[in-house]
N, C-alpha and C positions, 0 to 999 in steps of 0.2 A: 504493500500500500504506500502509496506517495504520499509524505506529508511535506507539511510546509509552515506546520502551525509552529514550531518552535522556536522561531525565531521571533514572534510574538505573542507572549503567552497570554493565554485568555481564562486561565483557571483549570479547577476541575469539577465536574459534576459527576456524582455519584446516586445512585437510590439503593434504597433494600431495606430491611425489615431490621428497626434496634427493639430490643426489648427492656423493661424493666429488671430490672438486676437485685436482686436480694442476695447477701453473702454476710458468714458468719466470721462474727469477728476475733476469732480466736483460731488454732488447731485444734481439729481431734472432729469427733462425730458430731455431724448437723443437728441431730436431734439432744445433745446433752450441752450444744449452744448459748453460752448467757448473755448471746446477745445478734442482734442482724442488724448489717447497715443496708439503707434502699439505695442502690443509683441507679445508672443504664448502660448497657454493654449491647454494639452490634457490627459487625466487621466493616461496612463500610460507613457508619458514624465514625467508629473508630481515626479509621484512613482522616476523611474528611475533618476531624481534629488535629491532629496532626500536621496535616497538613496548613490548615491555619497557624497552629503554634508554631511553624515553619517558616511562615509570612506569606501564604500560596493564597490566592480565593480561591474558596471551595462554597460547591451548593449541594447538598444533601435534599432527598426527595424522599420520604414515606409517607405510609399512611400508619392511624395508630387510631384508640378507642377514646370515645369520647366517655373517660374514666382520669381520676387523678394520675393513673401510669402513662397512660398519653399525654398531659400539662408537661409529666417531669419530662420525658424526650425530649420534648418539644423546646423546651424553658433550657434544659442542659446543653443540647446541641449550638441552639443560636447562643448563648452568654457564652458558647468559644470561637466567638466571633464568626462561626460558619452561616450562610445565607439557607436557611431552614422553609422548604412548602411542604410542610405536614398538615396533611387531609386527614382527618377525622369522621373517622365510619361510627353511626351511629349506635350501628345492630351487633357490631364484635369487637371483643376487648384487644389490650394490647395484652403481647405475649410477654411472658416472662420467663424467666432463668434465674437458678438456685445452683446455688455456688458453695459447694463445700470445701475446706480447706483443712483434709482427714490427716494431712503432717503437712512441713515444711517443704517437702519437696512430690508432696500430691495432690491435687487439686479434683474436685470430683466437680458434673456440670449434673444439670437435668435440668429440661428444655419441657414449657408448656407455652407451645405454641400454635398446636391445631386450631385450626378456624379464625386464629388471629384475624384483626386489623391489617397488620404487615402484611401478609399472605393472600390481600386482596386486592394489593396494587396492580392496577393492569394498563394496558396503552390508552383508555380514556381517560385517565387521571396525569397524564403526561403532558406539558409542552414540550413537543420536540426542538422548538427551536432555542430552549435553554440545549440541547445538547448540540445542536450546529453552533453554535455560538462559543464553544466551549475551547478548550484546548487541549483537553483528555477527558475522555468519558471511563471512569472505572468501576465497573463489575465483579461479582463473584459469584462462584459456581455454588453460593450459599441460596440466591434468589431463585433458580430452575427448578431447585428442588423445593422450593416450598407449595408451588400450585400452578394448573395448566394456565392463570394470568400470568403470574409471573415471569413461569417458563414465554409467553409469549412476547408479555414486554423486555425482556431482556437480548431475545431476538430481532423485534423491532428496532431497537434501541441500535443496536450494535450496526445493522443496516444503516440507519440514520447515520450513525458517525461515519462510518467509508465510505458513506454517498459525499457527507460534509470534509472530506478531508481529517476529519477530525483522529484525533490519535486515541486508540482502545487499548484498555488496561484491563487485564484480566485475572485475579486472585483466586486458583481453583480452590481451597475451602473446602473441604470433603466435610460432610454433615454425616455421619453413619446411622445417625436416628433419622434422616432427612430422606435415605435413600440407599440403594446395596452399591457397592462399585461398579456392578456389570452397567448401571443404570447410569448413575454417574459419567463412567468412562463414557459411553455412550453420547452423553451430549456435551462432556466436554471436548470429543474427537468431532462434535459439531461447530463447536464455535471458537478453539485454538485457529483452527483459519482464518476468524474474524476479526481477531485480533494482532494489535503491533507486539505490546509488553504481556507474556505471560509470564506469572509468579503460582509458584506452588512448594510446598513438602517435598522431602523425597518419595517419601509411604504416597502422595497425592499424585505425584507424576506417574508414577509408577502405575496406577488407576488410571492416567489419561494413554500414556502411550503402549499397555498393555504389557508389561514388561517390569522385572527387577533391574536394574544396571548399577553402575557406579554413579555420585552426584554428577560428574560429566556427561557420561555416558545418557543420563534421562536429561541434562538440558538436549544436548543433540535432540534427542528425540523429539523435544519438543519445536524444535527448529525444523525438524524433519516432517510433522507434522502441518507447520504453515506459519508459526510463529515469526516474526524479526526481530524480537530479542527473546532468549527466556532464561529466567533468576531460578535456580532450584537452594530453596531457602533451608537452611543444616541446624536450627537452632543453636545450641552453645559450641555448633564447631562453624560458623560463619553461612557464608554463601556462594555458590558457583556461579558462572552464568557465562552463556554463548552469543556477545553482542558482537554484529558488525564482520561475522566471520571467526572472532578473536576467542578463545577462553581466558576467565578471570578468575581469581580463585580468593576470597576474602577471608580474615579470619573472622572469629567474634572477640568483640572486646571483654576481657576478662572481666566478670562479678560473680556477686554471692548472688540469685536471682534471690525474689522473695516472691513472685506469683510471672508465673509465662505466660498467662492469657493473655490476648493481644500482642504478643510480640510479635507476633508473621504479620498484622496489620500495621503495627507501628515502623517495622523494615520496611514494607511497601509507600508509608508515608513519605520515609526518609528517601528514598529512590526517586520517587514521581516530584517531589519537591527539585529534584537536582537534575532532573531528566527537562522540565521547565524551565530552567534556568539556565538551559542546553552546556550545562557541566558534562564533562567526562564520564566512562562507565568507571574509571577508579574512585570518581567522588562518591558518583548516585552509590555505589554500592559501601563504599566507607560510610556515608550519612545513613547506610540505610540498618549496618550493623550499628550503628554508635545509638539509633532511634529506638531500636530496636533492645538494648540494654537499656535504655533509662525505664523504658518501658515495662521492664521486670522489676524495679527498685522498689514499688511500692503493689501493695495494694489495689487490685480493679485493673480495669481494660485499659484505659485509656489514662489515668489519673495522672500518672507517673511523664507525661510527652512532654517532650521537652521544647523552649521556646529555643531559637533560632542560634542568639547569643551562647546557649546553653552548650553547646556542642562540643565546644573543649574543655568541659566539664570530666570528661570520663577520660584514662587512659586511654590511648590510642589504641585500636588493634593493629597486627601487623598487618604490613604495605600489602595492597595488592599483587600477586603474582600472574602471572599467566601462562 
């Protein structure tokens, strides 16, 4: 796909399903808990935070219930300076997620999110031309799985931006309550073609291009598949990736994590921010391990993202190699 947006950048718009977030504020078992904190956790709110505390504009698009769990999305998203069209369904609630924290280094989720709000977004609750107008449109293979609208505006979606020039980011997201792999693999061997930037797990690629391999080995694949650039994201051992013909090979910057949820969000943050600012793939992917630990420091999804200044805050990880 020919782009040309990056020489001018016009933001990113993202949509998808965030949920209200209950987590217990101690270790050990959920149920012997002395205490929950509420906020909101949802992969690409996540991104789209981030991305702001980055200095990017970013627009976030869901729908969510017309319930106080819908106010908090709503209220938290826009106060991180992101530009918020949260539609509000009458007749269904917002979904949520329980968050257990069974030791320091296990994190347990459970996901109630049938018949959501989120889950009902579809191509008539959409302006497309916030996505022509844009200057990356980024998705995740969390939205297909949630419902046949979904699955449809996400395909719309992604048409619109290659007709607009516009540059597609793809986060596959493997949901295992959401859907089996064979299903998965399945539609994301549908839309890695539709895509510039795909970002995934190893265990996730491995789902898309049907195959175990080495982290190299599944970006090729992903490139082999139809991609122009792809990140295969290693957690506490950095990130690979196949940009421009080249391999790259990142470390991770060295911590004590204290929760990983949202780290693959907050890397993707840190990348799309520098991929904007048409930086180099040494940067995008150095911003994108260094986002990607601050990310772990605290508590929650998102809580922990780091502002822009913030960046040399953490030891460096080792140089890029390739």
């Amino acid at each position: 796909m020919t782009n040309d947006t990056r020489t001018a950048p016009r933001g990113v718009v993202t949509f998808g399903e965030t949920m209200a977030l209950v987590s217990a504020d101690a270790f050990g078992p959920l149920q012997h808990s002395s205490g929950l904190t509420l906020g909101i956790g949802g992969a690409e709110s996540n991104v789209a935070i981030g991305l702001s505390r980055l200095g990017e504009r970013v627009t976030w698009i869901g729908k969510v219930g017309q319930d106080p769990f819908g106010d908090l999305v709503v209220r938290e998203i826009r106060a991180e300076g992101v530009r918020v069209i949260g539609i509000r369904d009458d007749d269904s609630p917002t979904a949520l997620m329980v968050k257990e924290r069974r030791t320091s280094a296990e994190t347990r989720i459970w996901y109630y999110r049938a018949h959501s709000a989120g889950s009902k977004l579809g191509v008539d609750d959409i302006d497309f031309d916030l996505i022509r107008q844009a200057g990356i449109l980024h998705i995740t293979g969390i939205s297909p799985a949630l419902s046949p609208r979904m699955a449809d505006l996400t395909d719309e979606a992604m048409r619109v931006a290659r007709e607009s020039g516009v540059t597609v980011s793809l986060d596959l997201n493997y949901r295992g309550k959401l859907w089996t792999p064979e299903e998965a693999g399945r539609a994301y061997r549908r839309m890695i073609p539709q895509a510039d930037l795909v970002f995934g797990g190893d265990d996730e690629v491995a789902i898309a291009i049907g195959r175990d391999d080495s982290p190299m080995g599944l970006a090729h694949g992903l490139i082999d598949l139809g991609a122009s650039e792809a990140v295969v994201k290693l957690g506490p051992l950095g990130a690979v990736a196949v940009i421009g013909g080249e391999e790259y090979r990142r470390a991770a910057v060295p911590i004590e994590p204290i929760d990983t949820v949202g780290a693959g969000d907050a890397f993707v943050a840190g990348y799309l921010s520098e991929y904007l600012r048409d930086e180099p793939a040494e940067a995008r992917l150095a911003t994108g391990v260094t986002v990607g630990a601050y990310a772990c420091l605290v508590p929650g999804d998102w809580e922990g993202l780091p502002h822009r200044g913030e960046l040399g805050g953490l030891t460096p990880a080792t140089p890029v190699t390739r």
